[in-house]
Z-matrix of the N, CA and C atoms (Angstrom, degrees):
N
C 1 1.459
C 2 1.519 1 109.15
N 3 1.350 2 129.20 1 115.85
C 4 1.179 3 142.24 2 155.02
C 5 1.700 4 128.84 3 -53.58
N 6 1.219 5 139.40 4 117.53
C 7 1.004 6 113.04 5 -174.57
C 8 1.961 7 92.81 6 -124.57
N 9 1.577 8 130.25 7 -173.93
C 10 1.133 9 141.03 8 152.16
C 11 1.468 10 98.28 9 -36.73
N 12 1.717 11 130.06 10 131.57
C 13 1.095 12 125.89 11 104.20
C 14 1.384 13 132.59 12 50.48
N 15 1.515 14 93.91 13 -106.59
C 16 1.603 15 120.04 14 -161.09
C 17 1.685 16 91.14 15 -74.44
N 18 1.773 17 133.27 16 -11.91
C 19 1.088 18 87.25 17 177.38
C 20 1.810 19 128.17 18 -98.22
N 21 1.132 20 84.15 19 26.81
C 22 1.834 21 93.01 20 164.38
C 23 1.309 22 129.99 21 -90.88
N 24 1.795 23 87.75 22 2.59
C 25 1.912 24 106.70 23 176.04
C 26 1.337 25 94.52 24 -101.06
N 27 1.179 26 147.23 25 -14.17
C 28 1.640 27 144.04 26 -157.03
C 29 1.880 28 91.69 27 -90.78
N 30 1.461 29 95.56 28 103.81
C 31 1.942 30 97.41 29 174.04
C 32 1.827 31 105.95 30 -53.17
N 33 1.763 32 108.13 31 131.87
C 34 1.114 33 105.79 32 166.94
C 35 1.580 34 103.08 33 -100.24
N 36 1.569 35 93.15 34 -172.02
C 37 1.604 36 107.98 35 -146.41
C 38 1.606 37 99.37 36 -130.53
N 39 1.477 38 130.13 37 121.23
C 40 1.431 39 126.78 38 168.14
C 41 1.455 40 109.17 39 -92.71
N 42 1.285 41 92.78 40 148.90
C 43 1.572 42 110.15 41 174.52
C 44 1.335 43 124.07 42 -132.02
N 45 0.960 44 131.29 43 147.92
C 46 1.512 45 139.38 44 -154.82
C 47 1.420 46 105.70 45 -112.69
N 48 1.864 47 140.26 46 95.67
C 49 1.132 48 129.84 47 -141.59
C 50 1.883 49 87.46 48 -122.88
N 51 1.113 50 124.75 49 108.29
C 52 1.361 51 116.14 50 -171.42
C 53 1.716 52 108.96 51 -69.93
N 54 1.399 53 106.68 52 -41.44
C 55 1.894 54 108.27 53 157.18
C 56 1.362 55 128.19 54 -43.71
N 57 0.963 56 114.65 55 -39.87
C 58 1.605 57 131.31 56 170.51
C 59 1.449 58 93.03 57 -64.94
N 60 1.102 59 131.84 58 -95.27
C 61 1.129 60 127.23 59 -173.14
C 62 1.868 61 131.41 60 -26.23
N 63 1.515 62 101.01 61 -39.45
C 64 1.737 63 96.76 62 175.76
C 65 1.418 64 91.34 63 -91.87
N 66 0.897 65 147.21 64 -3.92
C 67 1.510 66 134.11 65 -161.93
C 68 1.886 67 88.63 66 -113.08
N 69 1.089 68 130.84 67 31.16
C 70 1.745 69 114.17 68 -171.17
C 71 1.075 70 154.57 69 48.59
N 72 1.253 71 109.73 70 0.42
C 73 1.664 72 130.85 71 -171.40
C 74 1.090 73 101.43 72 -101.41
N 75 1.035 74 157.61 73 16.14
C 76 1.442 75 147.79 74 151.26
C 77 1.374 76 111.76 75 -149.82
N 78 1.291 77 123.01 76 130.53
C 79 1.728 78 112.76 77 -170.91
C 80 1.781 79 104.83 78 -94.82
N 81 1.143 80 117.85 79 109.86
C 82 1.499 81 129.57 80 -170.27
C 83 1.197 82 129.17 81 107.66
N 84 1.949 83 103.20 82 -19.23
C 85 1.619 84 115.01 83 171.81
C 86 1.663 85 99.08 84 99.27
N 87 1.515 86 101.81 85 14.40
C 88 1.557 87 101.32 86 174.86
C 89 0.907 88 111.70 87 -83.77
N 90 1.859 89 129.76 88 142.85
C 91 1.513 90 119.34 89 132.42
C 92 1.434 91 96.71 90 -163.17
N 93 1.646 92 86.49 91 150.25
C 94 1.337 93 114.63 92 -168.12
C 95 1.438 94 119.29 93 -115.68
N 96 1.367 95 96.63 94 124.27
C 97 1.710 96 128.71 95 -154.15
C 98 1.651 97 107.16 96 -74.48
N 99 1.336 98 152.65 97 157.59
C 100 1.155 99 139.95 98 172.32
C 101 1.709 100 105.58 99 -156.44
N 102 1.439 101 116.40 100 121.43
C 103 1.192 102 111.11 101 -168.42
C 104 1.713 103 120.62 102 -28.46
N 105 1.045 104 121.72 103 -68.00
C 106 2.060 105 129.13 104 163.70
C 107 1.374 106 102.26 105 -32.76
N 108 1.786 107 128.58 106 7.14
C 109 1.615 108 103.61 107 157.53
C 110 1.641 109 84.49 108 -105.19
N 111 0.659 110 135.11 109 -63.24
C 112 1.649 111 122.34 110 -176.20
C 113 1.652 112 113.03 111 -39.54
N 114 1.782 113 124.92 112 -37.20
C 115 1.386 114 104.81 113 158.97
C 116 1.654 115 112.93 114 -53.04
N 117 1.137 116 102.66 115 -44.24
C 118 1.925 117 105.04 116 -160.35
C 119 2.066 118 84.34 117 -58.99
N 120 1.083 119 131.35 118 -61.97
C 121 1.405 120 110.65 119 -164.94
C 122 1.106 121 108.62 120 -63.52
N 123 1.633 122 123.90 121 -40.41
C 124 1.773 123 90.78 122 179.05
C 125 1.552 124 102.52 123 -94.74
N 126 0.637 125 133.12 124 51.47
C 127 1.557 126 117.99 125 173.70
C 128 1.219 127 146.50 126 45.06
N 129 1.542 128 109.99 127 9.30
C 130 1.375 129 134.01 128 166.91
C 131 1.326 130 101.55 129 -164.46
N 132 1.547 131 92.13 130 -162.54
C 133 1.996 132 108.85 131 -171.78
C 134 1.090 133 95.92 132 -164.74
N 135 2.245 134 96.32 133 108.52
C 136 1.532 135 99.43 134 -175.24
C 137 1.999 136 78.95 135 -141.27
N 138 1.790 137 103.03 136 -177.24
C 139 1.156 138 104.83 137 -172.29
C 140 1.474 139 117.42 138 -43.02
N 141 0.934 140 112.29 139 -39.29
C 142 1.909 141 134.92 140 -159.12
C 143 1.769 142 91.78 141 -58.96
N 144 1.499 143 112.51 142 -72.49
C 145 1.495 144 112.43 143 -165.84
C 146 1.158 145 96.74 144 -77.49
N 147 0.971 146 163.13 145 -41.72
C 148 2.017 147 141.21 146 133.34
C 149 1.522 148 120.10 147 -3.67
N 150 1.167 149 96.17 148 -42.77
C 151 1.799 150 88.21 149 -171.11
C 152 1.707 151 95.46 150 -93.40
N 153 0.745 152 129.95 151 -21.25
C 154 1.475 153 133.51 152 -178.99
C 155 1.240 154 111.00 153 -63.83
N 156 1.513 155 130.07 154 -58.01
C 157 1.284 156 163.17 155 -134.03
C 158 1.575 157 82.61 156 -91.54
N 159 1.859 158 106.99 157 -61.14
C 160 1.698 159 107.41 158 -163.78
C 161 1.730 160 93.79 159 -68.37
N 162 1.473 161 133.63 160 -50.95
C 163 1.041 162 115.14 161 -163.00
C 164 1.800 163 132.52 162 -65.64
N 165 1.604 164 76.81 163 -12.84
C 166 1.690 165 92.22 164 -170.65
C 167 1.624 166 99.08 165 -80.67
N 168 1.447 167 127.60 166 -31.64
C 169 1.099 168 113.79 167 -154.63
C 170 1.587 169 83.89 168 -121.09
N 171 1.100 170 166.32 169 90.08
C 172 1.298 171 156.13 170 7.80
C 173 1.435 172 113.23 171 -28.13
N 174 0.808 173 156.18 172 -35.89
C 175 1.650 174 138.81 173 173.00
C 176 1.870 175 110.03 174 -70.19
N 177 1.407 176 106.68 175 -43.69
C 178 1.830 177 108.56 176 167.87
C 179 1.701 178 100.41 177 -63.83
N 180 1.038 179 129.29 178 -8.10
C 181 1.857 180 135.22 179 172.61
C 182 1.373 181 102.89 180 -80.67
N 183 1.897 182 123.83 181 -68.19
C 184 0.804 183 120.40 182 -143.51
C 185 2.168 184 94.99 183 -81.76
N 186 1.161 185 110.10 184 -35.53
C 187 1.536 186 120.68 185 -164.73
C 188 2.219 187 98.68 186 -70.82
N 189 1.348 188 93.31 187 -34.29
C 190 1.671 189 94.85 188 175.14
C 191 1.413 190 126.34 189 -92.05
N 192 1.578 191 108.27 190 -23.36
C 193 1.585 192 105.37 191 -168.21
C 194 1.600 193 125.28 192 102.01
N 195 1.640 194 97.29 193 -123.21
C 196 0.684 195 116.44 194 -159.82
C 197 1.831 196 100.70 195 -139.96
N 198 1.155 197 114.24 196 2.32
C 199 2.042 198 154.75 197 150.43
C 200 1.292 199 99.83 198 -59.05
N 201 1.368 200 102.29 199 142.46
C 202 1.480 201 136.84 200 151.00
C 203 1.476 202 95.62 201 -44.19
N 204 1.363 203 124.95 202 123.93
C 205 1.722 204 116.30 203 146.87
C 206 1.534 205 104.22 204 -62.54
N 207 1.235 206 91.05 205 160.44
C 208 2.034 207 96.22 206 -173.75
C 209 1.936 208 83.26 207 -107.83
N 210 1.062 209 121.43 208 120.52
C 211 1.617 210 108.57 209 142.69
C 212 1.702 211 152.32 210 -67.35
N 213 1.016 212 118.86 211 134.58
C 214 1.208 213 100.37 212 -160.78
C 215 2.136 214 114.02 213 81.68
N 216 1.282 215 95.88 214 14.14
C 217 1.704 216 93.80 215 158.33
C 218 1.380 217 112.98 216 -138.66
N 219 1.541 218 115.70 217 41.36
C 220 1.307 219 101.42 218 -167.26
C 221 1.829 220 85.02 219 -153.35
N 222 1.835 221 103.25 220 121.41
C 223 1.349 222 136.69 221 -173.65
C 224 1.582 223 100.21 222 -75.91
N 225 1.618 224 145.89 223 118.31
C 226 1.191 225 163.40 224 -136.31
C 227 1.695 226 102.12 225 -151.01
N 228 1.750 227 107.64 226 93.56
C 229 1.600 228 108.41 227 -172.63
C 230 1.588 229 83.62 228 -90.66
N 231 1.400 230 118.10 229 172.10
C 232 1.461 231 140.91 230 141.06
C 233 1.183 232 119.86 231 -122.08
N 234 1.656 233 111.30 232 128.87
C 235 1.569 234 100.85 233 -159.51
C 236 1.726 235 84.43 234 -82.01
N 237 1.357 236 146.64 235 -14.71
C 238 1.285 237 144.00 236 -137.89
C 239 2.144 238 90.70 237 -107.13
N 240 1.224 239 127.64 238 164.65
C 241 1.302 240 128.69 239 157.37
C 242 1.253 241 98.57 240 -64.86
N 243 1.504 242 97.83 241 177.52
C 244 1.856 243 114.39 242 -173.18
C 245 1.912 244 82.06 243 -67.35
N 246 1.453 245 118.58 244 -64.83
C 247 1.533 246 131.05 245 -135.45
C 248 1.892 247 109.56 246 -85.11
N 249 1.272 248 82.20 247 -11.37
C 250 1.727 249 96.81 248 171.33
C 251 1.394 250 128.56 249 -90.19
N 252 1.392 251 117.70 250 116.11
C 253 1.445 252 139.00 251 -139.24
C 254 1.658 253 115.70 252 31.32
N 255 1.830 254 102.14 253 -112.87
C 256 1.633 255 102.30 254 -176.49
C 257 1.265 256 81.95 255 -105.27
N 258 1.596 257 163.01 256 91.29
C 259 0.792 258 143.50 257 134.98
C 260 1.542 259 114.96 258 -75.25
N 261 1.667 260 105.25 259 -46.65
C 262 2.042 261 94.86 260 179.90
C 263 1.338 262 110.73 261 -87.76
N 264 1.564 263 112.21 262 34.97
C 265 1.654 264 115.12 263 170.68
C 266 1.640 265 94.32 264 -97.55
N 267 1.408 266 99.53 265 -58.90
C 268 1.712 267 111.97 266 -176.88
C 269 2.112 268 93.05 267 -58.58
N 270 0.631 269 153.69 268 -80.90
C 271 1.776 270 159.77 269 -176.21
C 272 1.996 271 75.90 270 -11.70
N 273 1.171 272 103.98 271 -89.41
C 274 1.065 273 110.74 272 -150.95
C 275 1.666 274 121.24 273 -39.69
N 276 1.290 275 106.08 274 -25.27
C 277 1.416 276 92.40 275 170.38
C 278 1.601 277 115.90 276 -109.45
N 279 1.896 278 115.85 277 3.57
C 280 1.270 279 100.57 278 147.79
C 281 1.924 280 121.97 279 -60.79
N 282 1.197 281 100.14 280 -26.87
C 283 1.938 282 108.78 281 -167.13
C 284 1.412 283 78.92 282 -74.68
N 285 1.105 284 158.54 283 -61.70
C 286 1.482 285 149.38 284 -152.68
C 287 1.481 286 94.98 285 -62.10
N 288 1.075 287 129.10 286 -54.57
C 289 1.432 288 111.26 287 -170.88
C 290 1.581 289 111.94 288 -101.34
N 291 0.940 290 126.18 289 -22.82
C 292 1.762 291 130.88 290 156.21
C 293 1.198 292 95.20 291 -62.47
N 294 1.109 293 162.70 292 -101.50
C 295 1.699 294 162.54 293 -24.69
C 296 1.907 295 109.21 294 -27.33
N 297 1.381 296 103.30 295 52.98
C 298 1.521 297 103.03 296 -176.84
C 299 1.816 298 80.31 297 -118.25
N 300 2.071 299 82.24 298 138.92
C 301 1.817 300 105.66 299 -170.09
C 302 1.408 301 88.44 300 -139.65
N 303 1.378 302 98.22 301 168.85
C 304 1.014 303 121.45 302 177.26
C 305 1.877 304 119.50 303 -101.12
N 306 1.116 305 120.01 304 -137.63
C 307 1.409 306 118.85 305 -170.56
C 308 1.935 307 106.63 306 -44.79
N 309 1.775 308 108.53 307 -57.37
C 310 1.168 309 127.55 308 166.13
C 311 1.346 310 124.68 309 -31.69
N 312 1.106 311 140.10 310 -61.33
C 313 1.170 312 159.69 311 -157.39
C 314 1.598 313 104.22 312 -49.21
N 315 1.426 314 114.50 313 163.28
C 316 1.211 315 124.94 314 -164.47
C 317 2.011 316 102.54 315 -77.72
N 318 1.251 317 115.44 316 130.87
C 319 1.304 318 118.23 317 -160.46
C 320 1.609 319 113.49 318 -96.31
N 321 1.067 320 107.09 319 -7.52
C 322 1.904 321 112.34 320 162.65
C 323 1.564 322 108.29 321 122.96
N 324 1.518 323 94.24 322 175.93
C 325 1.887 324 79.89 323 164.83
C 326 1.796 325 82.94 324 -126.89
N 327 1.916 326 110.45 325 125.92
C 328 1.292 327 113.15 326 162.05
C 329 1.617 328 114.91 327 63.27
N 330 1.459 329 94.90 328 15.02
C 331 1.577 330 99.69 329 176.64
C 332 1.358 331 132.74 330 122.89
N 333 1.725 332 104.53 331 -41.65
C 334 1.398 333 132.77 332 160.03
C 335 1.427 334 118.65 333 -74.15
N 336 1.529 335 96.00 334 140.23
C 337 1.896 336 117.66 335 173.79
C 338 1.600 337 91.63 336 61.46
N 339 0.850 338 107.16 337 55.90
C 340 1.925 339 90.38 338 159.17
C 341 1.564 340 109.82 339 -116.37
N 342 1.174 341 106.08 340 148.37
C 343 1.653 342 127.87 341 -159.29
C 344 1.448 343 113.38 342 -94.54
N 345 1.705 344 89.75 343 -17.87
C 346 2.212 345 88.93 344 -158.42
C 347 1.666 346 101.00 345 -89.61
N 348 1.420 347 97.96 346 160.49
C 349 1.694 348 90.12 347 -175.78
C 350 1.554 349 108.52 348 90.20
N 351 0.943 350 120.82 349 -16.75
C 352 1.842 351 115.32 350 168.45
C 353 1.251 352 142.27 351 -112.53
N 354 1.485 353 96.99 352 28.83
C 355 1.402 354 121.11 353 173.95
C 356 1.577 355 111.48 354 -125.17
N 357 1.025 356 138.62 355 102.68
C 358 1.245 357 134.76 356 -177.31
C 359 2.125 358 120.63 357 -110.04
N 360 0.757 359 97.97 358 143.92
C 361 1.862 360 111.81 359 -179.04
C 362 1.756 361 115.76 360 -103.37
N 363 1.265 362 127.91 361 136.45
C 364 1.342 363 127.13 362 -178.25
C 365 1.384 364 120.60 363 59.46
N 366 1.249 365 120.16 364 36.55
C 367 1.312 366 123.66 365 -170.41
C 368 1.845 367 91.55 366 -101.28
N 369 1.611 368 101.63 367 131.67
C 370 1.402 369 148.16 368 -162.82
C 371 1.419 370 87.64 369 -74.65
N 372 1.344 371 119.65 370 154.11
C 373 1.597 372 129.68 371 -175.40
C 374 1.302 373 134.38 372 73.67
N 375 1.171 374 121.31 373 -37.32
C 376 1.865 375 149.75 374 -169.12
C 377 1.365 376 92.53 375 -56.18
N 378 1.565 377 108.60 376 165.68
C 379 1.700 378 122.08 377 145.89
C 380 1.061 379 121.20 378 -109.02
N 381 1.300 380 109.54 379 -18.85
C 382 1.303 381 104.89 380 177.07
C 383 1.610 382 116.38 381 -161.46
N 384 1.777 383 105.02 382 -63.84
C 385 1.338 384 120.75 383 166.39
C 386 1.065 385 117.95 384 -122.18
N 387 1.382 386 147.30 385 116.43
C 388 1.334 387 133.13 386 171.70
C 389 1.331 388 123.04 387 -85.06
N 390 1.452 389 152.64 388 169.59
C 391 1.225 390 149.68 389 167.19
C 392 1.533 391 111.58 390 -129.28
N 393 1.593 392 133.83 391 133.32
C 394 0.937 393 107.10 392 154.50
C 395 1.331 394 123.91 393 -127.83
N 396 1.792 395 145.82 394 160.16
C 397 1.063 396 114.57 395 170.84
C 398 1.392 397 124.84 396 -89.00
N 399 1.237 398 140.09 397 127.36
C 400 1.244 399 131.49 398 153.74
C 401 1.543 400 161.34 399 2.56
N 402 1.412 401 78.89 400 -63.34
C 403 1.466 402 112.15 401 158.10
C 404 1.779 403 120.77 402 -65.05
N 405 1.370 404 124.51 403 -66.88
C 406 1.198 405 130.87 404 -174.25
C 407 1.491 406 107.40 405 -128.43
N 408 1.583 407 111.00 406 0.57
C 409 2.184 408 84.62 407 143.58
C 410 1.331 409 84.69 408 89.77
N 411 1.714 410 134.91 409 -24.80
C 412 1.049 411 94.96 410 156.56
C 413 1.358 412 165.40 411 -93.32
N 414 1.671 413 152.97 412 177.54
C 415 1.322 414 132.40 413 -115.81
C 416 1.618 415 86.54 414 -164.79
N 417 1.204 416 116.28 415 128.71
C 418 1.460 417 116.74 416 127.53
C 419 1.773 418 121.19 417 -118.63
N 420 1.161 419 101.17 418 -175.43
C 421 1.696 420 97.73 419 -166.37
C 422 2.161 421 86.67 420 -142.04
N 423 0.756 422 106.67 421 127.43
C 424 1.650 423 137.72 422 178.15
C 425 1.742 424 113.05 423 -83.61
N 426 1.288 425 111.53 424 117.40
C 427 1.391 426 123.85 425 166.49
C 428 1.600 427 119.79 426 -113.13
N 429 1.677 428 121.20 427 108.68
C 430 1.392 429 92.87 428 -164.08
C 431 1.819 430 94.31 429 -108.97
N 432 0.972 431 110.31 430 151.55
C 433 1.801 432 126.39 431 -177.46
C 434 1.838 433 100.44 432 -130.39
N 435 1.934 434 107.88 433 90.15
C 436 1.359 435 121.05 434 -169.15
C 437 1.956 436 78.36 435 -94.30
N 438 1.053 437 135.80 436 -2.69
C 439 1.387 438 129.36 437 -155.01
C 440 1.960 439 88.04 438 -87.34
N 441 1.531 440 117.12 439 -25.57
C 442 1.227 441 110.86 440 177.85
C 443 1.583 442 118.50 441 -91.98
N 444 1.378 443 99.75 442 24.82
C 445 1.830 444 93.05 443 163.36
C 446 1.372 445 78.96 444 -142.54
N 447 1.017 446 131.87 445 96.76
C 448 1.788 447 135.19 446 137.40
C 449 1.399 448 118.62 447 -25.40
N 450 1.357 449 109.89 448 142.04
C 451 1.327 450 108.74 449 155.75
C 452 1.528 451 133.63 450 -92.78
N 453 0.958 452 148.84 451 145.75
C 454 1.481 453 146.84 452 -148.77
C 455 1.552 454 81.91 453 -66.73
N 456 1.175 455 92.60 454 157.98
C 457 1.925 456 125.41 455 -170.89
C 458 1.238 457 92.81 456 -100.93
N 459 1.663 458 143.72 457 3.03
C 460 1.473 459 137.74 458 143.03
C 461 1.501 460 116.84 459 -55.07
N 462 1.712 461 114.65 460 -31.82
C 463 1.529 462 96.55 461 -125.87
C 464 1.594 463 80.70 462 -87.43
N 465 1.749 464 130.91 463 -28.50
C 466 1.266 465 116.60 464 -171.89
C 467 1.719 466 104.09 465 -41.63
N 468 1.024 467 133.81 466 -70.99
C 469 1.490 468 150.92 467 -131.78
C 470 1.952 469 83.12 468 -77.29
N 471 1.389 470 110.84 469 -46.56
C 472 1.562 471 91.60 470 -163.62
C 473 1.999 472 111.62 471 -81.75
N 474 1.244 473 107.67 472 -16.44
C 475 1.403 474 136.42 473 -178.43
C 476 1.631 475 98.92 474 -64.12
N 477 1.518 476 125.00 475 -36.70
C 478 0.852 477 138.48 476 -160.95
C 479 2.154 478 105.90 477 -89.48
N 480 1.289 479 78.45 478 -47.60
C 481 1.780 480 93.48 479 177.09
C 482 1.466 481 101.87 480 -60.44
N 483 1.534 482 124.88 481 -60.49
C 484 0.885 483 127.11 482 162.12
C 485 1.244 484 141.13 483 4.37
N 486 1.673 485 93.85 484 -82.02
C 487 1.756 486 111.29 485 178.96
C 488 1.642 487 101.99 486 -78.48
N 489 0.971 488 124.44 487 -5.92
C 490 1.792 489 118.17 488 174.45
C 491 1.645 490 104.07 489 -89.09
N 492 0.730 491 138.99 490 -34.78
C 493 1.496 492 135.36 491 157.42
C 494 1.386 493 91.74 492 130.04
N 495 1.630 494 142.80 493 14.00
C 496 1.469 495 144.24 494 -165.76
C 497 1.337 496 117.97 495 -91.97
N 498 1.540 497 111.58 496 -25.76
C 499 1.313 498 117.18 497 -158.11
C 500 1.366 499 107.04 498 -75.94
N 501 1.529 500 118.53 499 141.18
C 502 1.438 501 131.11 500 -168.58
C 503 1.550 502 92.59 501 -81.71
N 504 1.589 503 120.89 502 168.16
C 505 1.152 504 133.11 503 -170.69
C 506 1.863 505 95.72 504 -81.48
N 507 1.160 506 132.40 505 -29.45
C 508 1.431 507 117.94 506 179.46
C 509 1.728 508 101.32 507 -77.38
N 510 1.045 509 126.14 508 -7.94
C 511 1.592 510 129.48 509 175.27
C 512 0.661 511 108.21 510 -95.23
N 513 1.676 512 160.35 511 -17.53
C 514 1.598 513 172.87 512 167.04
C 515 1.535 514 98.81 513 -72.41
N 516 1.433 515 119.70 514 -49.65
C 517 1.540 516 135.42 515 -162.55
C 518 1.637 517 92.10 516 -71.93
N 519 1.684 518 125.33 517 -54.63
C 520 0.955 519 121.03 518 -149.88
C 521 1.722 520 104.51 519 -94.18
N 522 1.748 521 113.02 520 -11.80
C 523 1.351 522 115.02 521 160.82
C 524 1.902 523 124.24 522 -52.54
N 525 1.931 524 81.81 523 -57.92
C 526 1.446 525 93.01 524 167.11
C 527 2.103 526 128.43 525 -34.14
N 528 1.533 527 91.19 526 -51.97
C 529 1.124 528 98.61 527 -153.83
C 530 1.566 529 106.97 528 -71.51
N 531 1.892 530 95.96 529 -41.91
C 532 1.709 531 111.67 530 173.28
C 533 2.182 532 101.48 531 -43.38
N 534 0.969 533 110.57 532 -51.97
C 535 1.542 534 135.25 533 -157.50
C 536 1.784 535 89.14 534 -47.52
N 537 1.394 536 102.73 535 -70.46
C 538 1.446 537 124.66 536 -179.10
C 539 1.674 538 122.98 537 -43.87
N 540 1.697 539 92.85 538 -36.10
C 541 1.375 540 106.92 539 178.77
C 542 1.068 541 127.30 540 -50.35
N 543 1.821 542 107.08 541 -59.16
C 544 1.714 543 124.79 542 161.90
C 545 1.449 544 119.26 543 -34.86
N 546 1.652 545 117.13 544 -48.35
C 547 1.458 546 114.96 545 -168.58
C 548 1.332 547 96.93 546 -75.22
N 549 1.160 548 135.89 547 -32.99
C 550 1.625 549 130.58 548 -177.13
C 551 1.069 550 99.50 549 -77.62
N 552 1.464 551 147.85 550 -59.18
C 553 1.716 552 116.96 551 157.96
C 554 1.434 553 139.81 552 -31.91
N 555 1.397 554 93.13 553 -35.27
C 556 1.594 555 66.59 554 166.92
C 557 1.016 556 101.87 555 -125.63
N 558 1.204 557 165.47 556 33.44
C 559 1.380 558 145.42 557 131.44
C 560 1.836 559 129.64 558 -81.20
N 561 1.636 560 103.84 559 -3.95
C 562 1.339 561 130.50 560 153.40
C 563 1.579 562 123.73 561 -107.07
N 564 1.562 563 116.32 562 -80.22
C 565 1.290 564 109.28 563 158.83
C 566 1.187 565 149.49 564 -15.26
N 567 1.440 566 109.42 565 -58.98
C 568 1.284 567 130.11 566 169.60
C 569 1.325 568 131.74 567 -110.90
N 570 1.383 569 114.51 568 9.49
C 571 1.646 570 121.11 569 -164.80
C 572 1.760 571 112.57 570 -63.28
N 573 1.489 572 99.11 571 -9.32
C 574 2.180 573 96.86 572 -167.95
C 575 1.682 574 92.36 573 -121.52
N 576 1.852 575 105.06 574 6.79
C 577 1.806 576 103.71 575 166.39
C 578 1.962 577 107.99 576 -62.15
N 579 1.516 578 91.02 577 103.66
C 580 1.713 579 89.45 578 171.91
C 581 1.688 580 135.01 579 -39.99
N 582 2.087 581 94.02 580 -30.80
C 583 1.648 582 119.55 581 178.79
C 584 1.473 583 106.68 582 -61.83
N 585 1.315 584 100.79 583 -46.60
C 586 1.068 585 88.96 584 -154.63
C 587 1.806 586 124.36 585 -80.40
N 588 1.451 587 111.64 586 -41.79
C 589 1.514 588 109.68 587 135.05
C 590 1.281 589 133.16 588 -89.22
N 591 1.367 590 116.53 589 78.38
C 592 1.577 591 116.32 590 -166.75
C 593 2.130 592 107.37 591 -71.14
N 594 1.065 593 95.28 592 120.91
C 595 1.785 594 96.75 593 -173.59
C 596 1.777 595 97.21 594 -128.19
N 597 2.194 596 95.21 595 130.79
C 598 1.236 597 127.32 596 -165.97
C 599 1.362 598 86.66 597 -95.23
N 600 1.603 599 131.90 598 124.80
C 601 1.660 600 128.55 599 157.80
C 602 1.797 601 104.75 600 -92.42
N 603 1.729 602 100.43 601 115.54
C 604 1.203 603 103.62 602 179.00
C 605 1.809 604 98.27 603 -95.90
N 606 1.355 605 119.02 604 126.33
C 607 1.417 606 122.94 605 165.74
C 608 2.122 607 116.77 606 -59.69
N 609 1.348 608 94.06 607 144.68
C 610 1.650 609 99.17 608 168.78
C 611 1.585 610 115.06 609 -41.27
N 612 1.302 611 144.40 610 134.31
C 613 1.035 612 137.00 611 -144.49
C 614 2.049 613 80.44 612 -122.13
């Protein structure tokens, strides 16, 4: 499988999965995440699973440090419903790197490591995404502003050829590439722009 380039420039992220660990699949409870597993779950790489990817993994930065994120201890609000816009596009690749689910989700053994219940939809207050930790309650809450990486002022007109069935194969090539461009802005370019994922640290109350 071939992917873009630039995404072997996109820093991945380890996580410390304590299930993984008693269950054998990871020796220490490590594993380390790399943007192209979030293409492989949704099935492409467009702004949406970019901004997800950046918001999810700066808030497991800002709430851990300079720490292992723990997986599977960290509560994932959506201020949006599941069915309203991309919100359960963006969910889905916070649960990939949280492993926090909702009703679905893996239900524990005897009480321990269970996943379901820590993903929530339409939750009141938020800006966007909230995080919380588990452990000590603490929280930030996520604002994302995709309006500060534009997309090239080509892609309306070729986006358009596109979906009419007209567009020549060097116009498909150069949609692609325009398409690709954006996510490498901001998930390189701009990934340490404060604007653009602006994140509130709420303290343990």
């Amino acid at each position: 499988m071939s992917f873009p380039q630039f995404f072997s420039c996109i820093p991945s992220i380890t996580l410390r999965d304590p299930l993984a660990e008693l269950l054998g699949a990871a020796e220490g409870g490590l594993i380390e995440y790399h943007y192209a597993d979030a293409v492989k779950l949704a099935g492409h790489s467009c702004p949406t699973v970019a901004a997800a990817w950046l918001m999810t993994v700066r808030a497991l930065q800002t709430l851990y440090g300079e720490a292992t994120p723990e997986r599977g201890n960290i509560v994932v609000a959506m201020a949006e419903e599941i069915d309203h816009g991309v919100a359960g596009v963006m969910a889905s690749i916070a649960t990939l790197l949280t492993g926090a689910t909702g009703e679905g989700g893996f239900k524990g053994l005897a009480g321990h490591h269970s996943r379901r219940h820590l993903l929530h939809f339409g939750v009141a207050g938020i800006a966007g995404m909230a995080f919380t930790r588990r452990d000590n309650k603490a929280a930030v809450d996520c604002k994302l502003r995709l309006d500060l990486v534009p997309a090239d002022p080509r892609m309306s007109h070729l986006l358009s050829a596109v979906l009419r069935g007209d567009a020549s194969a060097a116009e498909k090539k150069q949609f692609g590439e325009l398409w690709q461009d954006r996510v490498k802005r901001i998930l390189i370019d701009h990934a340490d722009c404060p604007a653009l994922v602006e994140i509130n640290t709420r303290l343990p109350a």
